[in-house]
N, C-alpha and C positions, 0 to 999 in steps of 0.2 A: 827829708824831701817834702817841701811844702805838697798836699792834695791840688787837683785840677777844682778850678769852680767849679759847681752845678750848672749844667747844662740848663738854659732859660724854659721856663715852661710856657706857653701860650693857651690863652682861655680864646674860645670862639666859638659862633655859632656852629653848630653842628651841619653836615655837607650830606649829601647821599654815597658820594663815594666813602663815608665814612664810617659806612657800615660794617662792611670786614673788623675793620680794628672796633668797633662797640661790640659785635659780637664775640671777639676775642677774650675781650674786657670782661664781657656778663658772664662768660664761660668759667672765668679764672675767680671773681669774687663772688659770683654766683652762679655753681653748675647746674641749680636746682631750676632756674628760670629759664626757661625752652622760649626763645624769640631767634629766626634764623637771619640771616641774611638781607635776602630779599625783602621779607616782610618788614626788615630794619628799615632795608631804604627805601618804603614805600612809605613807610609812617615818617622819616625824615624829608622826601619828596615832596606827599601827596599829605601833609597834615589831617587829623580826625575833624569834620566839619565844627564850627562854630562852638570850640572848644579856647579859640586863641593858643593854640599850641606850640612849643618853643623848645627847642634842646641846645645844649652847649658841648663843647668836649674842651678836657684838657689836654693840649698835644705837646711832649716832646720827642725833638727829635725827626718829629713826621711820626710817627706813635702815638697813639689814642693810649691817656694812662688815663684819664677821665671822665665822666660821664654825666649828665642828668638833662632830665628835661620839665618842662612846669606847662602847667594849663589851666584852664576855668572848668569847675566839674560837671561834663554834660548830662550827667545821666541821674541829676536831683532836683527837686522841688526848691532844695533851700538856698534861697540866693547869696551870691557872695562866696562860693565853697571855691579853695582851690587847689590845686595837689602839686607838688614836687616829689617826682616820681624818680626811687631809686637813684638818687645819687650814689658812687661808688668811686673810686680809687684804685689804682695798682698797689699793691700792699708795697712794692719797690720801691712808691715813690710818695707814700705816704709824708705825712709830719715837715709837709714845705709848703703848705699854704692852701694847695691844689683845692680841699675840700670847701674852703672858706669862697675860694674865685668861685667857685660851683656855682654854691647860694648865693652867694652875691649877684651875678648872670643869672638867677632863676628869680631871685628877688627881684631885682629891677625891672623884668621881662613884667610881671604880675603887678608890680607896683600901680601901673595908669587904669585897671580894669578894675578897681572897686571892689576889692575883696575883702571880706569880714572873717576867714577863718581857712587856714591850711592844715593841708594834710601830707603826712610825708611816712613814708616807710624806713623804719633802722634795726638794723643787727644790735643786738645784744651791748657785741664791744664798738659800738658807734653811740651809743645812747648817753654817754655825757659829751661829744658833741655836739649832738643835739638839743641837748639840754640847758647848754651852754648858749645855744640861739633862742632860747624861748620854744623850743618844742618841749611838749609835756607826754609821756608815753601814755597811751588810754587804754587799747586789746593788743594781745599777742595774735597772731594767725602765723598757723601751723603749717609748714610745709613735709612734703613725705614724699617715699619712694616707693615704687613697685617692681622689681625686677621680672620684665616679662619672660624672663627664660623658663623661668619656674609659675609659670598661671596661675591664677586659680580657678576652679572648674568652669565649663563651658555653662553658660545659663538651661534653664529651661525654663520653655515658655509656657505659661500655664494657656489654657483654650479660650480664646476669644481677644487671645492679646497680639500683637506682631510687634518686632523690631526693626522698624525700618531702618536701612541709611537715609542720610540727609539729603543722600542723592534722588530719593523716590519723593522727596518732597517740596512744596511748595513755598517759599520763603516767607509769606505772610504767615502760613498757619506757627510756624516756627520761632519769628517775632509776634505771636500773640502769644503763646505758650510762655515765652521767654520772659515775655512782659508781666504775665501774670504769678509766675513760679518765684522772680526775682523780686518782687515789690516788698515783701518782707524777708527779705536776707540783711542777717546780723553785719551790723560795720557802724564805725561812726559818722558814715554818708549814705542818707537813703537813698536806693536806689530804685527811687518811682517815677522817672521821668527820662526815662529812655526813648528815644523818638524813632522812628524807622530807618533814618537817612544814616542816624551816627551807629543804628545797631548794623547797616546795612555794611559801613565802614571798619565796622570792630568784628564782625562775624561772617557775616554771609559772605562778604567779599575778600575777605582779610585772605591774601596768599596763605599761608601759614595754614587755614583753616583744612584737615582731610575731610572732606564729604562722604569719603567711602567706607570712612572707621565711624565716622559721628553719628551715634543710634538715637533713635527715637523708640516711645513706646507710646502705640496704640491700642487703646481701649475699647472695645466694638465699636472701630471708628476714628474714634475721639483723642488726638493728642493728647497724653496726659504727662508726660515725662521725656529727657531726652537728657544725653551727655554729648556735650562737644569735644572735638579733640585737635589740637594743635600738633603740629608736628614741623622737629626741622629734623633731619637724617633717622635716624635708628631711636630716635628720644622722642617721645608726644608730653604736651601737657594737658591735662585734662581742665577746660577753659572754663565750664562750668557743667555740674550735673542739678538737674532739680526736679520739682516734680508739683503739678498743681496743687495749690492747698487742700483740696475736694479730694483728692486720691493719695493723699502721703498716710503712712505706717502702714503699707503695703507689698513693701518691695519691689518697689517700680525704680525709684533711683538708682538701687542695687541692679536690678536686671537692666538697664540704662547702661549703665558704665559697663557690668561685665560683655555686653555684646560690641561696646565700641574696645574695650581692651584685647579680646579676641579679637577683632579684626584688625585691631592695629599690631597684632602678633601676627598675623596669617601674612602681612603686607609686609613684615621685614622689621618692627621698630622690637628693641630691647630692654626698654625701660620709661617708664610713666610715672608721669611726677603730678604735684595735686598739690591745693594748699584749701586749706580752712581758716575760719574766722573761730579763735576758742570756744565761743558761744554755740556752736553750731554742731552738739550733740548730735543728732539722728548723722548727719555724715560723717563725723570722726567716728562714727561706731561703724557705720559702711564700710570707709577705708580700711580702719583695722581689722574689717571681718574677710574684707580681700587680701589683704597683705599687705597694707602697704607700714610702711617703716617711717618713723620722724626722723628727719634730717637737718632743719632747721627752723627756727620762730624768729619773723620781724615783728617789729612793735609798730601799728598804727602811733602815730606822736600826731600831735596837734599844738598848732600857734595862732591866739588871735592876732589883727591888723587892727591897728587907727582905723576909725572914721572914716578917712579917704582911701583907704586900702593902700597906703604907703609903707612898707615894709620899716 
């Protein structure tokens, strides 16, 4: 008995109601990435400002089997930077083109904006795909798990310091902090030119963002450290923890995170997830000193562009 043809696949821009099936997707290729719903369809909606932002899906069926989206990278000095972010597949419907129509729609999207140099995240078993387009793999970054059923102990606070939530505080001190703790974090994109409108977009405002879990540490005073934390249902990701250059090898980052992971335990979530850049010692020695576990490493890959930023 002859086989039925394959059901037609269709590449398109990506919709807001399309968020259910992409958070399906991330769940099923990637459990470790905490982005929910809502916040999907707002970043599909309401785009990150003056990034030139663009997403695609692969649909059969009426089914999200595919995914990515590309943009101009906001948050660096070096001009010409730009990212294709998690591309991914249904393992279902893999080895039928889907991944190629991707990039191809993320490519052309990037094509007219003059870009010198991409960056794109890949698994392991995706890395001669990629390789195969002219991406070249450059850092591993580390992702992990925390099972908050089982904590690790509650903090204490040494005298003169406090943990605020994010809810006691005032959003500028918090983008100054942020801007100053992040300037030198390890990646192949520096990230020294963060502006307030797009941090306001990725953080403060971002639904996704708990206020109530997200600690800060204060230093007679003085912001010096804090952990954010993201959250869809019973899972947070921990979005970033840092700590000012002036106050790091102190244990400020560590008491940062354990007061936002207890209260995101006291609230109801079961498990925290975290990723690192390999370079990035003092916090792989943090996580592993809470508990957390590796669960997976993507590779930073990078592709230069022509002159015209013509893919």
């Amino acid at each position: 008995m002859t086989a039925p043809p394959p059901v037609p696949a269709l590449v398109r821009a990506a919709r807001p109601d399309d968020a259910t099936g992409v958070v399906a997707l991330r769940a099923l290729v990637h459990p470790y990435l905490v982005r929910g719903v809502e916040s999907t369809r707002r970043m599909i909606s309401e785009p990150p400002p003056g990034e030139d932002w663009a997403a695609f899906v692969a649909e059969v069926d009426s089914t999200v089997v595919g995914w990515v989206s590309a943009y101009r990278h906001g948050h660096t000095s070096t001009a010409g930077s730009g990212e294709i972010a998690m591309l991914h597949v249904h393992p279902g419907h893999r080895g039928r083109g889907l991944g190629t129509a991707l990039l191809g729609a993320a490519l052309g999207h990037l094509a007219p904006l003059d870009l010198h140099r991409l960056r794109t995240w890949v698994s392991a078993d995706s890395l001669p795909f990629a390789e195969k387009r002219g991406f070249v793999p450059s850092r591993a970054v580390r992702y992990a798990l925390l099972d908050l059923r089982t904590p690790p102990p509650a903090p204490t606070t040494p005298t003169g310091v406090r943990t605020p939530a994010l809810t006691e505080l005032e959003p500028r001190r918090l983008y100054a902090a942020h801007v100053a703790a992040s300037a030198d974090e390890p990646g192949d994109v520096a990230a020294d030119a963060l502006g307030y409108e797009t941090w306001c977009y990725e953080v403060w405002d971002n639904v996704g963002l708990d206020r109530h879990a997200s600690s800060a540490v204060e230093v007679d005073g003085e912001l010096v450290a804090f952990s954010l934390v993201k959250r869809d249902g019973d899972r947070i990701w921990s979005d970033m923890t840092a700590t000012l250059p002036a106050y790091r090898g102190r244990g400020l980052a560590r008491l940062a995170k354990l007061a936002a992971l207890h209260r995101a335990r006291t609230a109801g979530a079961t498990h925290a997830y975290t990723s690192n850049d390999e370079a990035n010692a003092p916090m792989l020695a943090v996580n592993t000193r809470l508990g957390y576990r590796p669960v997976a490493t993507l590779w930073s890959s990078l592709r230069d562009l022509p002159p015209a930023g013509r893919a």
